[in-house]
Each structure stands twice: as structure tokens, then as C-alpha cells.
C-alpha positions as CSV (number, residue, x, y, z in Angstrom):
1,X,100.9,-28.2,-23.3
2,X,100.1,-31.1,-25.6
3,X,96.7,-32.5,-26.2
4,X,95.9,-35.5,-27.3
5,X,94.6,-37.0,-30.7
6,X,93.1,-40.2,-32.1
7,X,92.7,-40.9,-36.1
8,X,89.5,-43.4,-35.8
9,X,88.9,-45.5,-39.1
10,X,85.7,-47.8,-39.6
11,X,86.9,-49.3,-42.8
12,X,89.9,-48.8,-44.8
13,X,88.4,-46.0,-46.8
14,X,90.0,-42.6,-45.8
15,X,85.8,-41.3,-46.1
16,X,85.2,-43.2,-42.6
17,X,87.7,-41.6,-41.0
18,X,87.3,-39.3,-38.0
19,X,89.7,-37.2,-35.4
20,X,88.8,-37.5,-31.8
21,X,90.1,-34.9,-29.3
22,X,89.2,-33.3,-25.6
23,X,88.6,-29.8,-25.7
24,X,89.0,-30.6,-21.6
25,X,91.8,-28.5,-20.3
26,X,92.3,-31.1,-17.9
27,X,93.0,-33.5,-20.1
28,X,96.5,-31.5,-21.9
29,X,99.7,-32.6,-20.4
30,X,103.1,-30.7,-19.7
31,X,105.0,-33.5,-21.4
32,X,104.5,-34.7,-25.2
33,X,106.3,-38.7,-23.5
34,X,102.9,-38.2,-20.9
35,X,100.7,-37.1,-23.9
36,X,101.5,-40.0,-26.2
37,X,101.6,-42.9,-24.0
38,X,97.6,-41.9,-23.2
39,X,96.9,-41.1,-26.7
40,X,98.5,-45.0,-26.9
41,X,95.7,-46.4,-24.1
42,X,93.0,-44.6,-26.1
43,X,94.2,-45.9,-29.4
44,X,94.2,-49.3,-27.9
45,X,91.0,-49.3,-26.2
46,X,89.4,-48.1,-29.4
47,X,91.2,-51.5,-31.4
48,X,89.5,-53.6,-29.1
49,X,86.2,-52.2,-30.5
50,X,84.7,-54.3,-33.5
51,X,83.3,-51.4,-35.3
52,X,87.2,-50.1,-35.2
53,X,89.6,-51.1,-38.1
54,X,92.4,-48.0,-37.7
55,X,93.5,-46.2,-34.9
56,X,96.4,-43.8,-35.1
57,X,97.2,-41.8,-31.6
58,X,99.1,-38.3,-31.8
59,X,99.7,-35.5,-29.9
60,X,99.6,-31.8,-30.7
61,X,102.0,-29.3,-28.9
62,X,99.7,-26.4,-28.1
63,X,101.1,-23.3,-27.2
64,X,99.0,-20.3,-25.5
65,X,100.2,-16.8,-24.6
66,X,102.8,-16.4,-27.8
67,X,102.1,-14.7,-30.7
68,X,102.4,-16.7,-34.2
């Protein structure tokens, strides 16, 4: 499973920085391709905000039911 996240910026001090996620199981996907290209649409919906300067999207491989 991957879930997506979203490195959100206000200004380009690293202090207005936050990390946007969806603990929704229904929003993890099966491939980390499917994952990125809507971390991508989120990223860009969040550029098109004023109050946005940085937007980084990433995925996170999340693994359940194996020991670390």
C-alpha cells in the first residue's frame, strides 16, 4: 500500500512548513505510479492557492502484517 504525502510551505522558511496526509484507508493505493500521480493533483491544486509558496508531493510505501 502507499499513501500519499504533501510538503505544504507558506513562505520559504522551513518554520512554515507542514506535511499533509489521509489517515483514510481508502485513500492508499496498490501502486506507488497510482500514488504519485494523485499526490501530483493535490500538490498542484495546493499551487494554485495564494497562501501556497512550496508544494512537494510523495508517497510512502506502507507495509502492514510484516514484522520490522
Amino acid at each position: 500500500m502507499w499513501m500519499t504525502i504533501v510538503l505544504l510551505c507558506g513562505n520559504m522558511y522551513a518554520n512554515s512548513c507542514i506535511v499533509v496526509t489521509s489517515k483514510d484507508i481508502e485513500d492508499y493505493y496498490a501502486t506507488k505510479e497510482e500514488c504519485l500521480k494523485v499526490a501530483i493533483e493535490r500538490a498542484d491544486f495546493a499551487r494554485a492557492t495564494p497562501q501556497i509558496f512550496f508544494a512537494l508531493p510523495m508517497c510512502q510505501e506502507i507495509i502492514l502484517g510484516e514484522e520490522i
